[in-house]
C-alpha positions as CSV (number, residue, x, y, z in Angstrom):
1,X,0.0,0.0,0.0
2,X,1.2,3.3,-0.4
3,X,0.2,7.0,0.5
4,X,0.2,8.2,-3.5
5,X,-2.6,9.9,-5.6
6,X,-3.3,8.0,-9.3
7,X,-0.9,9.8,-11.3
8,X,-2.8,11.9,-14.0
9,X,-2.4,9.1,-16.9
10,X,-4.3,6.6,-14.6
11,X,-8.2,6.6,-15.3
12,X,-10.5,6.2,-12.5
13,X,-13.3,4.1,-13.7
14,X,-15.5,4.2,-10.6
15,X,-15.8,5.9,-7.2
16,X,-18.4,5.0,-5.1
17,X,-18.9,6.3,-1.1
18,X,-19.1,4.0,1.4
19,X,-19.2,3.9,5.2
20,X,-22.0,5.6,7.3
21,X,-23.1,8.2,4.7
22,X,-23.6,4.9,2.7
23,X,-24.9,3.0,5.6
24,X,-27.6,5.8,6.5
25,X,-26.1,5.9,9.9
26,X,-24.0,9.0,9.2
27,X,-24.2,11.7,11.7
28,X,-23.3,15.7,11.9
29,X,-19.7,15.2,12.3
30,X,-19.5,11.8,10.2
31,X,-16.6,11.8,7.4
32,X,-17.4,11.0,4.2
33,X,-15.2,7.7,2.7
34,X,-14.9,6.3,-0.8
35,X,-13.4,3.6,-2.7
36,X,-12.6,3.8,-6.5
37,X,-11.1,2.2,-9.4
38,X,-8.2,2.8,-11.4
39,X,-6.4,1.6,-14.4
40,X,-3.1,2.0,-15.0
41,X,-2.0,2.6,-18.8
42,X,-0.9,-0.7,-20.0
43,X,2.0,0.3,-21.3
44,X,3.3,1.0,-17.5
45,X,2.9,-2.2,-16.8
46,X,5.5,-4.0,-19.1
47,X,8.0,-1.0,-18.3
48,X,11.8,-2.2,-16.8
49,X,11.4,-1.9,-13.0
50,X,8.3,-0.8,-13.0
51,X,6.1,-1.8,-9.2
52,X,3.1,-2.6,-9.2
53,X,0.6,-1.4,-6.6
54,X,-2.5,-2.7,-6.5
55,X,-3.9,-0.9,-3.4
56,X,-3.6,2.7,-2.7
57,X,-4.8,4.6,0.4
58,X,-5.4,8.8,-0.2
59,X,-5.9,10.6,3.3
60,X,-7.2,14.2,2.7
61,X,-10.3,15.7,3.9
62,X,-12.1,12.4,3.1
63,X,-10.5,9.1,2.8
64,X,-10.5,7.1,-0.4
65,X,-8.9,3.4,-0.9
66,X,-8.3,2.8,-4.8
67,X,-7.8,-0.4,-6.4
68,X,-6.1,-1.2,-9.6
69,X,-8.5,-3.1,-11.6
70,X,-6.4,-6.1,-12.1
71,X,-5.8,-6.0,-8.3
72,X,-9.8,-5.5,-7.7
73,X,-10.5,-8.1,-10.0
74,X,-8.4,-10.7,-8.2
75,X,-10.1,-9.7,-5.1
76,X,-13.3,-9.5,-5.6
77,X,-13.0,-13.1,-7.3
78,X,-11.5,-13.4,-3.6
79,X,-14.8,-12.7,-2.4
80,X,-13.3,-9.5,-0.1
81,X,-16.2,-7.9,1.2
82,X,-15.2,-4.3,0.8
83,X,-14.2,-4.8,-2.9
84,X,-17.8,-6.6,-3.4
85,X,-19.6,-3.5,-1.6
86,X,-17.8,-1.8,-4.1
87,X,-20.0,-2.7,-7.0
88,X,-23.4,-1.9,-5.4
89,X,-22.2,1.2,-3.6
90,X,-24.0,4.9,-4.4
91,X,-22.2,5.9,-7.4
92,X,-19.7,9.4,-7.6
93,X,-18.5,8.9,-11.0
94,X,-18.4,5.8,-13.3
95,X,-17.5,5.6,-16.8
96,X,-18.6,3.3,-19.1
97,X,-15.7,0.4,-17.8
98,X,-17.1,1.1,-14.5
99,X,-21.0,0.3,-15.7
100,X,-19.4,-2.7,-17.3
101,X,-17.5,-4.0,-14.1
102,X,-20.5,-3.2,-12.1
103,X,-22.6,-5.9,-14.2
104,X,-20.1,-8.4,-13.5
105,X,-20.8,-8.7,-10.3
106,X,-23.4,-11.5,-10.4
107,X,-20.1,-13.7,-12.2
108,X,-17.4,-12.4,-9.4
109,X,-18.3,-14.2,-6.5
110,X,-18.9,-17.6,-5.3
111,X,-21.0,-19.0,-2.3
112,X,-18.0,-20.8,-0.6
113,X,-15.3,-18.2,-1.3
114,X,-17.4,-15.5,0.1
115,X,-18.9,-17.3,3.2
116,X,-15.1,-17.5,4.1
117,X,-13.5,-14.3,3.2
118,X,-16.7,-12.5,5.1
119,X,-16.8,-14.5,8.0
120,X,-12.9,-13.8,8.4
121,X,-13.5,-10.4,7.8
122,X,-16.0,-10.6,10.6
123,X,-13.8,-12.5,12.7
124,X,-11.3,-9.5,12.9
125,X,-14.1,-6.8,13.5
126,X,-15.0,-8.8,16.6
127,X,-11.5,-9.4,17.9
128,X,-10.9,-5.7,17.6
129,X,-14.2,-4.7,19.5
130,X,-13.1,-7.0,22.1
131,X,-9.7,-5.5,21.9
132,X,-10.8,-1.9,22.2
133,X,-8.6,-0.9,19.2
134,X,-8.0,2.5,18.5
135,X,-10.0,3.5,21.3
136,X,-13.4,2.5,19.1
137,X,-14.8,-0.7,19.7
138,X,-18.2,0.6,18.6
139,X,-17.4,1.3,15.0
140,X,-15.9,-2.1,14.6
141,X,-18.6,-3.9,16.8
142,X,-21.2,-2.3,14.1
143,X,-19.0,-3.6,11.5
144,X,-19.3,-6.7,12.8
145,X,-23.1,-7.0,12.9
146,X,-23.6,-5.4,9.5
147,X,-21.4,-7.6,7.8
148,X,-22.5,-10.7,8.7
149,X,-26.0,-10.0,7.7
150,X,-25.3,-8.3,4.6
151,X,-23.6,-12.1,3.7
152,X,-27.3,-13.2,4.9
153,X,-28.4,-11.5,2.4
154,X,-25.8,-12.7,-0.6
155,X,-26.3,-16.1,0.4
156,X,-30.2,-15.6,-0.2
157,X,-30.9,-13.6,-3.2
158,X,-27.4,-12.4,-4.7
159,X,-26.6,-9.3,-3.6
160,X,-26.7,-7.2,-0.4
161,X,-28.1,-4.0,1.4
162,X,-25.7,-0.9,1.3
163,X,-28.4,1.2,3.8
164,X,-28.0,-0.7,6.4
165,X,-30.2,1.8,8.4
166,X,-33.3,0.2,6.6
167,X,-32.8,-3.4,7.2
168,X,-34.0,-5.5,9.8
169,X,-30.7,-5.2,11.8
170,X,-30.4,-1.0,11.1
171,X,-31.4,-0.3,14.5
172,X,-29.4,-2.3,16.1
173,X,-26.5,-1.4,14.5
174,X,-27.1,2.1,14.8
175,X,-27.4,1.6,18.5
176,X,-24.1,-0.3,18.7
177,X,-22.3,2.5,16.1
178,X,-23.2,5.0,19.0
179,X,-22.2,3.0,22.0
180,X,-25.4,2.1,23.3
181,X,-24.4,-1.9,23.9
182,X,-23.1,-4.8,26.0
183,X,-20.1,-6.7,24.5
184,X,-22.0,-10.1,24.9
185,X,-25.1,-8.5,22.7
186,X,-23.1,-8.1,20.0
187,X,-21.5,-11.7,20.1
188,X,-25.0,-13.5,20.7
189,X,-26.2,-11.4,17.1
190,X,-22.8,-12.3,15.6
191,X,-23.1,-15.7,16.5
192,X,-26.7,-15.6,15.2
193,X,-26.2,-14.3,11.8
194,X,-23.3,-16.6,11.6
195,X,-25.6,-19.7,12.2
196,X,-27.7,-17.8,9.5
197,X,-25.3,-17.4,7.2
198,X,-24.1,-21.1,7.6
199,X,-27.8,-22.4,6.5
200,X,-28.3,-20.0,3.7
201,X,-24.8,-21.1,2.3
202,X,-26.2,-24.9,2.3
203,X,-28.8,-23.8,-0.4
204,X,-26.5,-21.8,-2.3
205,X,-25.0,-22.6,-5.6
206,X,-23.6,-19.1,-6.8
207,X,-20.0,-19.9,-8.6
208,X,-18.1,-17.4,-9.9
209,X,-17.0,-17.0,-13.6
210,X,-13.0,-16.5,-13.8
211,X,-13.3,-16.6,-17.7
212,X,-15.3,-13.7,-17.6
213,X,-13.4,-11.6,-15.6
214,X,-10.4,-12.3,-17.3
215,X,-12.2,-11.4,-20.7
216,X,-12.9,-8.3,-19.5
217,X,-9.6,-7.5,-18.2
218,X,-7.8,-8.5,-21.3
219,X,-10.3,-6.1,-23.5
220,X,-9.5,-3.4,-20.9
221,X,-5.9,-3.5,-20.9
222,X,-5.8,-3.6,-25.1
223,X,-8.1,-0.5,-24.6
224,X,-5.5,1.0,-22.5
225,X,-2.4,0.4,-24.4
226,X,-1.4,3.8,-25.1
């Protein structure tokens, strides 16, 4: 990871916003965050010494994580569960790459990959909650809740709620998010939406479609030869 801006030559493809303004859970003093897209101009990438980095984090006002879209691609066929909120986050700016990678999103997961890479995800939220990290339990301790159900909701009809505020679990994680909880409430709803999570995946057949990733990468990149 590194602290640098996209260069001028790099296109972003898509920027979306995330987090509580997302969420619906945002309050007065509540910072906006995105996560975007970028390609690199092909011809970068077969330059001598030339580094790739696939992930870049941009602190200003707001903060923004980027992903190179050979690097998103791989993770999102990874099942990572911020790349996948990615493609059905409110839209800042998408061109028309970004309208096409946002339609492959029913082809970019699979049941099994994702019902891992979530739960793990989850897993981590919970041991920092527990952990007290960074002095903000609650934020990850919402995390934790909200994730879980929105792999519920994958698992069951192929996709997943960004506005977590107006799902059956928005008021509770809105009361976590503000402090208003007891560690072992949060477990006993973890552990619930994990059982959940468990039977939906026994009914779900989703498989991903590497082919068609890798098409649309390779059209991408001769697009981007310049």
């Amino acid at each position: 990871m590194t602290d640098a801006r996209p260069s001028p030559a790099d296109s972003c493809i898509l920027k979306v916003v995330v987090g509580s303004h997302a969420h619906g859970l945002a309050g007065p003093d509540s910072d906006k965050d995105f996560r975007s897209v970028f390609v690199l101009p092909t011809a970068e990438l077969f330059r001598v010494g030339f580094k790739y980095q696939g992930t870049r984090m941009m602190k200003e006002e707001d903060d923004e994580t980027a992903w190179e879209i050979g690097h998103f691609l791989q993770l999102a066929l990874q099942g990572h569960p911020l790349v996948l909120e990615t493609l059905v986050a409110p839209v800042v700016t998408m061109d028309d790459w970004g309208t096409e990678l946002r339609g492959l999103f029913p082809r970019l997961w699979s049941a099994d990959t994702a019902y891992e890479s979530f739960l793990n995800y989850c897993e981590n939220q919970r041991k920092k909650m527990l952990e007290k990290k960074d002095g903000r339990p609650a934020k990850y301790a919402a995390a934790y809740v909200r994730v879980l159900f929105n792999l519920c909701e994958l698992l069951e009809r192929g996709s997943f709620s960004i506005r977590i505020s107006e799902t059956p679990v928005g008021e509770a994680v809105r009361r976590i998010k503000a402090g208003q909880y007891r560690p072992g409430e949060v477990i006993d709803l973890g552990e619930y939406w994990s059982e959940e999570a468990a039977r939906r995946l026994r009914t779900c057949t989703q498989q991903a479609r590497p082919d068609l990733a890798d098409a649309f990468l390779l059209k991408l990149r001769k697009a981007f030869l310049f």
